[in-house]
N, C-alpha and C positions, 0 to 999 in steps of 0.2 A: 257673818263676821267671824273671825277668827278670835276665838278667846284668849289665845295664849297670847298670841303678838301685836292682836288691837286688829290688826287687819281688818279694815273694814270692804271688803272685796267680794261679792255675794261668791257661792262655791258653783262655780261652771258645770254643769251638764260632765262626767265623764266619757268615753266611746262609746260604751253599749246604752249609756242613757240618750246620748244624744242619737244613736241610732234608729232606737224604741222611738224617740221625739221624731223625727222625720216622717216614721211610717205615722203617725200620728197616735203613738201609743200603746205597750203592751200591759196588759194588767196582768195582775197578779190574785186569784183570790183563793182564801183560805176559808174551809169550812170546817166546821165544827159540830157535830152531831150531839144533841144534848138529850138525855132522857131524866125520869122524875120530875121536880118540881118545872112550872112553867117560868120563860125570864118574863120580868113585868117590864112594861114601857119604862117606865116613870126611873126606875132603877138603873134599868139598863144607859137611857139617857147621861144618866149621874156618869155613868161607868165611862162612856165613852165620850164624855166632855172631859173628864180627868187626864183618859189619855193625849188629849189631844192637849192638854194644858202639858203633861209631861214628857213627847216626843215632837222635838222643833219639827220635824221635817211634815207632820200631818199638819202643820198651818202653812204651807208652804205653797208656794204656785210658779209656772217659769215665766220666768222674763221671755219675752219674745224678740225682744233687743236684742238683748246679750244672751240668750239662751243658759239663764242659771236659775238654780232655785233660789228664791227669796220669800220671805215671809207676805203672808197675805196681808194687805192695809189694810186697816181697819178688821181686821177679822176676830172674833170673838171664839172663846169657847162654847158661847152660850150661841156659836150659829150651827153647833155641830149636832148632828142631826139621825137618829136612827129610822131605818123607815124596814115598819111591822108588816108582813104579809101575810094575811093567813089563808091558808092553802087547803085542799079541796082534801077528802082522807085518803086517800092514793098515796101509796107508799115512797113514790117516786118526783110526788110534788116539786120537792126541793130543786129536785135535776131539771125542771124546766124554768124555777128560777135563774139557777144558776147558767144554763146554757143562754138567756136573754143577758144576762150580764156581763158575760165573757165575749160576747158576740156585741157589744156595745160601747165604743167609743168613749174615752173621758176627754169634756172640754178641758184643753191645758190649759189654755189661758184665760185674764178674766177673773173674776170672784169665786171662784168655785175651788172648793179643793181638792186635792187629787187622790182622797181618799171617801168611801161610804160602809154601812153598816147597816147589812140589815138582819132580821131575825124571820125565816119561815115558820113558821107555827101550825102543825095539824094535831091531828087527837094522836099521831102515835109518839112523837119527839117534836121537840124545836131545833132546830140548823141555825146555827150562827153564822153568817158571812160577812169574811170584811175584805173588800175590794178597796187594791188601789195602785197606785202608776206607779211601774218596775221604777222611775226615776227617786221615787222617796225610799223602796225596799225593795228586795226580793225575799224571795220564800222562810227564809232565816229570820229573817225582820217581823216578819207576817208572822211564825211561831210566837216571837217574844210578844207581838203585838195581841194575838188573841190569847195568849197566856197572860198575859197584862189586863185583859178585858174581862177573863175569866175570874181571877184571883181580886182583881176590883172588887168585881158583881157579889162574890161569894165574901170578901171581907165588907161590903156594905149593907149584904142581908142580914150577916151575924153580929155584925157591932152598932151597924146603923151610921157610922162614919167611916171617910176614905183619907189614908195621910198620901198626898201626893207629894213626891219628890221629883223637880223638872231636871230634866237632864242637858246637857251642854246640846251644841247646834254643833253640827261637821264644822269642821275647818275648810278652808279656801283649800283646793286642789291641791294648789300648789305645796302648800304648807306640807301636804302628806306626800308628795313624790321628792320636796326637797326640804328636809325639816331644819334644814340651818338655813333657808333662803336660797332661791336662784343666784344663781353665779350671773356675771356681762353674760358667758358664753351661751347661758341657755336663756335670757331674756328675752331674746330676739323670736323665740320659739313660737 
């Protein structure tokens, strides 16, 4: 929905979203190499239920109707889910996490969201990754995103609380290519 103009019109798929959609999905994932202290489950969880309570697009799924993102029904923050692996002392662990994840497929549609997080874990470092479909971000996104997960994690270990502020949802496509509204002549499009 559009905030500003009430639109209630879910936001369509872009070109290279819809693109990515057809091949059936290009992810994105961003790592994080983490030394010193270990992240805890329990924490991390916190962390990234927040985020997902404060960026609409990680509760999101597509319509396969209409090909747009729309919020997942019924979906909870409390379904969002980290998943811990701990890995063998091999310097290199991380990389065969991540090449099983990049080489793997996310269900678009359905209950599932189009985002996960998981944390590698050996005795030298923990790897942060957060994988998810180009269609909610790319790489820019993915920064803010594990900068958001980071800055959570570290202001919930030192103060023991997290103030989450939610942020606006995109607007309808259309809104951003023609912010005073489609004219007759380009309705027809």
């Amino acid at each position: 929905m559009d905030p500003d103009s009430g639109d209630a019109r879910p936001r369509k798929l872009g070109y290279l979203e819809d693109a990515m959609h057809r091949e059936h999905g290009c992810c994105v994932l961003m790592v994080a190499h983490l030394s010193g202290s270990r992240l805890l489950e329990t924490s991390m969880q916190t962390c990234v239920r927040a985020a997902a309570q404060r960026h609409p697009n990680l509760r999101s799924v597509i319509d396969e109707q209409t090909l747009s993102l729309r919020e997942l029904p019924g979906y909870s923050v409390q379904d969002c889910q980290v998943e811990f692996v701990q890995a063998d002392n091999e310097e290199d662990a991380w990389k065969r996490v991540a090449d099983k994840e990049t080489n793997s497929r996310f269900e678009v549609y359905g209950s599932v969201p189009l985002w996960k997080v998981l944390v590698v874990q050996s005795a030298q470092r923990d790897v942060l990754m957060v994988k998810f479909h180009h269609c909610i971000g790319d790489a820019g996104s993915g920064f803010v995103l594990v900068n958001d997960l980071l800055t959570s994690y570290q202001q919930l270990t030192s103060s023991g609380a997290l103030q989450v502020e939610p942020l606006p949802a995109l607007p309808a496509a259309d809104s951003l290519c023609y912010p005073a509204g489609r004219s007759e002549a380009h309705a027809s499009e």
